[in-house]
Structures are given as structure tokens and as C-alpha cells.
VOPAGU-2260 file (C-alpha; in pm, 1 decimal, decimal comma):
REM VOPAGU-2260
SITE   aa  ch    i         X         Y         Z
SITE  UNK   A    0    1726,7   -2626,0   -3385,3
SITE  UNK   A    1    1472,0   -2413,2   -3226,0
SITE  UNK   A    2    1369,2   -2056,4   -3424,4
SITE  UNK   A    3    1247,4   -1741,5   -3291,5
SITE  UNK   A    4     934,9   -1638,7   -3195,6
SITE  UNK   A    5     837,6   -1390,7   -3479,3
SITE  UNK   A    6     783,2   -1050,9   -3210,9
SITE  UNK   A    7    1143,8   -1016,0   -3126,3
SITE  UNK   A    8    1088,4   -1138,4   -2795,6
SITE  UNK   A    9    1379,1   -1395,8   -2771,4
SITE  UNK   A   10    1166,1   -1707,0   -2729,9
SITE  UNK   A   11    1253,7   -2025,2   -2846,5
SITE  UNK   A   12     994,5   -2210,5   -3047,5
SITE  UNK   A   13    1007,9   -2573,9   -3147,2
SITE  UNK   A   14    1127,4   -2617,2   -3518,6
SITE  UNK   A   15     943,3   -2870,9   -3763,0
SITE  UNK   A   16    1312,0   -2986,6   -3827,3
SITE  UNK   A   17    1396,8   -3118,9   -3394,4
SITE  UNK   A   18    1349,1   -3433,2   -3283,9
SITE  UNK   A   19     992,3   -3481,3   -3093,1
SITE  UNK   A   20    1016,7   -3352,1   -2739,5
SITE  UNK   A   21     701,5   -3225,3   -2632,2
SITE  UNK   A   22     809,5   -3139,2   -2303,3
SITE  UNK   A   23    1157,8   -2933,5   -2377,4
SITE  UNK   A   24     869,8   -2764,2   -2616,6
SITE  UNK   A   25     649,1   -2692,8   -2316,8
SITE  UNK   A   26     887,4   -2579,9   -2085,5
SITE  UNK   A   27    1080,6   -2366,9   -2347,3
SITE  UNK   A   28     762,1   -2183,7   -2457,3
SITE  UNK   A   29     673,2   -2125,0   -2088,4
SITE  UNK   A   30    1020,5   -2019,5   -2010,6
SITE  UNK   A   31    1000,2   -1748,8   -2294,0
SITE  UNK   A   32     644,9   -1639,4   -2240,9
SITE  UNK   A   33     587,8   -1646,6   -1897,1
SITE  UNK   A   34     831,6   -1390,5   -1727,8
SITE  UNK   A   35     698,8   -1169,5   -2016,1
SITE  UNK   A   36     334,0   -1175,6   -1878,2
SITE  UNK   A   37     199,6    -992,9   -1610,4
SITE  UNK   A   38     260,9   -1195,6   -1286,2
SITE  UNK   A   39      24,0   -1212,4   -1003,7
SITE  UNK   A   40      82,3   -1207,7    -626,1
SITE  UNK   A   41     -57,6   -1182,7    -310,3
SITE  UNK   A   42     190,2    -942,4    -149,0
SITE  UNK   A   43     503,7    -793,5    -223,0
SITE  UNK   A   44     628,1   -1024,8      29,9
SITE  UNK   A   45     514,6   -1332,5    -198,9
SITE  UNK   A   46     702,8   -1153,0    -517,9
SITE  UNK   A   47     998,8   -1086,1    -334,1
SITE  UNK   A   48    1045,7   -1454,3    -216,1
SITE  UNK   A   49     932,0   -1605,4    -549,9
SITE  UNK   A   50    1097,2   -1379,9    -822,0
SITE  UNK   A   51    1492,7   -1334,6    -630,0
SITE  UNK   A   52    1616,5   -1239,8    -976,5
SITE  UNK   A   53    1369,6    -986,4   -1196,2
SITE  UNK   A   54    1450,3    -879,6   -1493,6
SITE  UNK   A   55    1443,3    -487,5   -1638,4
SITE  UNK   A   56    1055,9    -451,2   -1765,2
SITE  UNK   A   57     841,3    -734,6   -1546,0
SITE  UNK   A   58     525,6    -660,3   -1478,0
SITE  UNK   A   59     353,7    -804,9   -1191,5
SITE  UNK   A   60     -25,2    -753,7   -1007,0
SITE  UNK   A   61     -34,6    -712,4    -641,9
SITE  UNK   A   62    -341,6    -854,7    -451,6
SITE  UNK   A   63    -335,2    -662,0    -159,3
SITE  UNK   A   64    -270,3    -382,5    -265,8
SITE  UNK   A   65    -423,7    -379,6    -619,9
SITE  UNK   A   66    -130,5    -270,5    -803,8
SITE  UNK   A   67      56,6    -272,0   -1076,8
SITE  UNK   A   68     436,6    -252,5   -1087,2
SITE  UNK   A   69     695,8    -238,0   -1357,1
SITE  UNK   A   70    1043,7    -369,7   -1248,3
SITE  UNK   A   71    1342,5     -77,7   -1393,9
SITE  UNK   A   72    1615,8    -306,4   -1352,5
SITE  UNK   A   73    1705,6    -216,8   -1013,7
SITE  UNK   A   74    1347,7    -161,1    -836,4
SITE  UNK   A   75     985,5    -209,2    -860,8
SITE  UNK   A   76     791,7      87,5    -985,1
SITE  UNK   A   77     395,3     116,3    -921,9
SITE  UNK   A   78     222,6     216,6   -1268,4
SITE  UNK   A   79     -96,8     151,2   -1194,5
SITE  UNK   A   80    -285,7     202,9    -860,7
SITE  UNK   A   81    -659,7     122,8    -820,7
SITE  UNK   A   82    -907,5     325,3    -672,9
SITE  UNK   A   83    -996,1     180,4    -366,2
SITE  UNK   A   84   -1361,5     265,2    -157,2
SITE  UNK   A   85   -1436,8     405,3     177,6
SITE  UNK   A   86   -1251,4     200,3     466,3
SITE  UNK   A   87   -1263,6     229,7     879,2
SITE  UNK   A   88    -984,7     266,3    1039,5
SITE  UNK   A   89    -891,4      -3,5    1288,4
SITE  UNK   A   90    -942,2     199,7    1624,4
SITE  UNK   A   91    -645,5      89,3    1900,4
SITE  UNK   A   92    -774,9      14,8    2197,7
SITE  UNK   A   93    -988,8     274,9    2428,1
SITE  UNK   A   94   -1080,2     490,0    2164,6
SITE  UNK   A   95   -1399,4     514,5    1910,8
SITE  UNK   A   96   -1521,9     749,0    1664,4
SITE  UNK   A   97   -1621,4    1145,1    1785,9
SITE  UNK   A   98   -1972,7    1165,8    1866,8
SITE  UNK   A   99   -1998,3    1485,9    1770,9
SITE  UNK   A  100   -1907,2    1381,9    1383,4
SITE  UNK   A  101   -2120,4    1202,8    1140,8
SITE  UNK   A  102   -1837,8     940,4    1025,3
SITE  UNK   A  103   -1571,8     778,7    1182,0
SITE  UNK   A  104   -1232,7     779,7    1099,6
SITE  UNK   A  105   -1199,6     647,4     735,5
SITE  UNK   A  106    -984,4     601,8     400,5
SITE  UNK   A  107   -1019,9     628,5      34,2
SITE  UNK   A  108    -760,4     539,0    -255,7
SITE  UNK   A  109    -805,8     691,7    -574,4
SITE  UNK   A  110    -499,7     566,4    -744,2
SITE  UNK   A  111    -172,2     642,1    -561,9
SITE  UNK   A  112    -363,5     947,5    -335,3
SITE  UNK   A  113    -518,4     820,8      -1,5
SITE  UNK   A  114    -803,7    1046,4     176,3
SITE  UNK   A  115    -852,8     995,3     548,9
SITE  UNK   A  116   -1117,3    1181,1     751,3
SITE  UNK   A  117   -1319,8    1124,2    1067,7
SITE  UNK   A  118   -1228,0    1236,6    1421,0
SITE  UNK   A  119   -1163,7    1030,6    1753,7
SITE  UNK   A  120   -1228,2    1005,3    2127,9
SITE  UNK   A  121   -1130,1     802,3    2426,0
SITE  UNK   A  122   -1418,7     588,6    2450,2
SITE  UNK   A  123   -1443,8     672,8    2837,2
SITE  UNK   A  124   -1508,4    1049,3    2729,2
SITE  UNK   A  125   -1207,5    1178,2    2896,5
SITE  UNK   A  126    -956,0    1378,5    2743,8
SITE  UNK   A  127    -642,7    1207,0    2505,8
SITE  UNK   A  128    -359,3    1311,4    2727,2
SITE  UNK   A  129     -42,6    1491,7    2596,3
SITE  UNK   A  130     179,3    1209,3    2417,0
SITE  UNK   A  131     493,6    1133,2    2241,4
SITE  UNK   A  132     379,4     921,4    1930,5
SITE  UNK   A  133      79,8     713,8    2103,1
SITE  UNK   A  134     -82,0     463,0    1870,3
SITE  UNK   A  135    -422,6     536,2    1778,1
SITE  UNK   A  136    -549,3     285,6    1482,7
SITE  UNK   A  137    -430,5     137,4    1204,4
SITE  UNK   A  138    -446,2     227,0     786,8
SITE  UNK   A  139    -560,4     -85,2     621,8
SITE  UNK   A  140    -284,8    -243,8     385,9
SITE  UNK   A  141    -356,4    -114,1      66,8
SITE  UNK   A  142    -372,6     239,9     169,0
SITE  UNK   A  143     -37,9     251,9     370,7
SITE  UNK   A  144     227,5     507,9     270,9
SITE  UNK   A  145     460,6     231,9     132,3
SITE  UNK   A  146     732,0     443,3     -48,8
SITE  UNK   A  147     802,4     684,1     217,7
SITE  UNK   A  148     895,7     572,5     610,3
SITE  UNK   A  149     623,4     763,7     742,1
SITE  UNK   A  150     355,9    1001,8     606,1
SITE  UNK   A  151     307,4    1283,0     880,2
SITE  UNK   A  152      73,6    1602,1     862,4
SITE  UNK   A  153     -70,5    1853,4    1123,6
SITE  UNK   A  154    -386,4    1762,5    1245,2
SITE  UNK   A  155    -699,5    1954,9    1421,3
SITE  UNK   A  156    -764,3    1874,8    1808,1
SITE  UNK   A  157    -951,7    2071,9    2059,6
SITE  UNK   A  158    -641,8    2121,6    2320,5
SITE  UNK   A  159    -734,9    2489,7    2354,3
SITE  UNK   A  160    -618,3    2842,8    2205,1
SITE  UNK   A  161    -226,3    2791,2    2287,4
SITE  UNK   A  162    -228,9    2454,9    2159,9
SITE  UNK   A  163    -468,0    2426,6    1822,7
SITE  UNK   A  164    -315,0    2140,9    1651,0
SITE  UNK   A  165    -106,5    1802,7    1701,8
SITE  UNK   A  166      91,5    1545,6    1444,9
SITE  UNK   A  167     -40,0    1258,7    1301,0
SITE  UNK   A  168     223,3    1033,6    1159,2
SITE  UNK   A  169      95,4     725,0     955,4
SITE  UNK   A  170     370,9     419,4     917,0
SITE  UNK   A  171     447,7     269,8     621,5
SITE  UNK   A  172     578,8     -82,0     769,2
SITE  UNK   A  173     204,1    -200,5     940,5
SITE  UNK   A  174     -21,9     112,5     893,9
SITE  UNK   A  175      -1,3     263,6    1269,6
SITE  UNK   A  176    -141,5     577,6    1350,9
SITE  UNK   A  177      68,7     782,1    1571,0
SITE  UNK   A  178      18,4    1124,0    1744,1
SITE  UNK   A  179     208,8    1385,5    1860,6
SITE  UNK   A  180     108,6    1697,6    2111,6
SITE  UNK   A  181     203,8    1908,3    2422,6
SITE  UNK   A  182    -168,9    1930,7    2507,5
SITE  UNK   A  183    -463,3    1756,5    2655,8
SITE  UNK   A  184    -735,1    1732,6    2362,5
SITE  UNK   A  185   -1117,3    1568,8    2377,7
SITE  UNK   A  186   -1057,0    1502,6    2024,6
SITE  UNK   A  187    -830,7    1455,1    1757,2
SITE  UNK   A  188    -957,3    1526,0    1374,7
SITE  UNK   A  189    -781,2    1321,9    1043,8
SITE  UNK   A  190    -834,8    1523,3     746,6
SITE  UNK   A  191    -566,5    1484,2     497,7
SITE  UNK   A  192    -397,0    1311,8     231,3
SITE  UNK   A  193     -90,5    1128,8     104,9
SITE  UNK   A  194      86,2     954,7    -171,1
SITE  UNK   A  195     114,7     568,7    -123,4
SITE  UNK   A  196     423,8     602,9    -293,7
């Protein structure tokens, strides 16, 4: 009859007194010991299609994002975010960074807070026309605002003195950059921050 492991964890460990079986020994060791290690995954995506029933106090690593998560018994909490470097920002189409700035649009983790900074143009120099949520770039994976549907803050343009300032939303499903504003601008400035979760 198997005993218990001696840490109160509820593993099963092979007893001097069963029958030889070195693989119900294996396996029952493994089934005890493994979902109480820290698990490693590329994605949440990966977790979510491996692990369809966590249990309350799993703790798993997440590749792309570089971050560890506790499972409460009904959701997966982050407890430990990495600090991430400097990264561009994927630029859509027909725009590039300001010239008149010394970086370009960028991001920075430092545990669950993201930086951005940098400004924008239209890479044919004129002016980014008034718009309704247009798609400027894209946040990188690991620095998108996963626990909240989007991140939004005011942002700095040059649209004139009626007109100072547009909205920058950043998504949380794929990263996209959106802004928002009544005005013609020849610019449009990301300086801010946000929680990841």
C-alpha cells in the first residue's frame, strides 16, 4: 500500500511492502509532484489548451510574456512580472518615427508597468488626418495591456491651439495602437504608461 510523502503534499510513494511495479511508481510520483512544480509554457494559449482543469495554487512560467502566474481556483493571477528592455514599436504602414525626436516610438516593462515614448509621422511628411480609431503600430506581446480590454490615455499632437491633444488606445487582444482626434496633426507623441494587468 503506498504511504505519504512526508511534506503533507498528498503524494503517493511506493512502499517497501507493494509488489514491484516500477512504472505505477513512476507515474504515481510524477502524478504527485508534477502539477505541484512550476509549469512552463509558451503562451497562455499553450496553458489554456494543455492544463483544461487547474487546480487552486498552480504555478506556471509564461514564455512570451515572462511571467509568473498563480492559479486562485477560479483564475490565473500574475505574481511575478519581469522587467523587460527597450522595444520599437511595430510602425503600421505609412508612418515612421518624428524626425524632429531623438527615438522612435518605444516600450519598456519593469514588472507589471509598461513605459512607451517616441513620437510619429506619416512617412510622406503630410499631416495624420482627423480619425476615428486609425491603427498606428503595434505593442509587442509581452508588453500588451492583457487584463484590461484596452489601455487608453491622452496623448500630445501638434493639431493647433483648439485642438492640443488626441487618444491613444492600446488593445489588449494583438497590441494595436489606435488614435482618436477631431484635428489634423504633423505628429502624434506616446508618453505614458500602463498596467499589463
Amino acid at each position: 500500500m503506498p504511504t505519504q510523502d512526508d511534506y503533507g503534499q498528498g503524494i503517493d510513494l511506493i512502499s517497501l511492502t507493494d509488489a514491484p511495479d516500477m512504472a505505477k511508481a513512476i507515474a504515481d510520483l510524477a502524478a504527485g509532484v508534477i502539477p505541484r512544480s512550476m509549469l512552463r509554457f509558451a503562451s497562455s494559449s499553450e496553458r489554456g489548451a494543455t492544463l483544461t482543469g487547474p487546480e487552486a495554487g498552480m504555478v506556471t512560467y509564461l514564455e512570451d510574456v515572462k511571467r509568473l502566474d498563480v492559479y486562485d481556483g477560479s483564475k490565473w493571477q500574475a505574481i511575478v512580472s519581469a522587467t523587460l528592455p527597450w522595444a520599437n514599436v511595430s510602425l503600421a504602414s505609412g508612418y515612421k518615427a518624428w524626425e524632429g525626436g531623438t527615438v522612435g516610438p518605444r516600450v519598456r516593462r519593469e514588472g507589471s508597468i509598461v513605459y512607451l515614448e517616441g513620437r510619429l509621422q506619416r512617412t510622406s511628411g503630410a499631416d495624420i488626418a482627423a480619425s476615428d480609431g486609425v491603427t498606428l503600430g503595434t505593442v509587442p506581446t509581452a508588453y500588451r495591456p492583457v487584463g484590461h480590454y484596452a489601455e487608453g490615455f491622452v496623448t500630445l499632437t501638434n493639431s493647433g491651439a483648439n485642438t492640443p491633444v488626441g487618444r491613444i488606445e492600446i488593445w489588449h487582444t494583438d497590441g494595436t495602437i489606435r488614435y482618436w482626434s477631431d484635428k489634423a496633426t504633423s505628429f502624434v507623441g506616446f508618453s505614458s504608461w500602463w498596467f499589463i494587468n
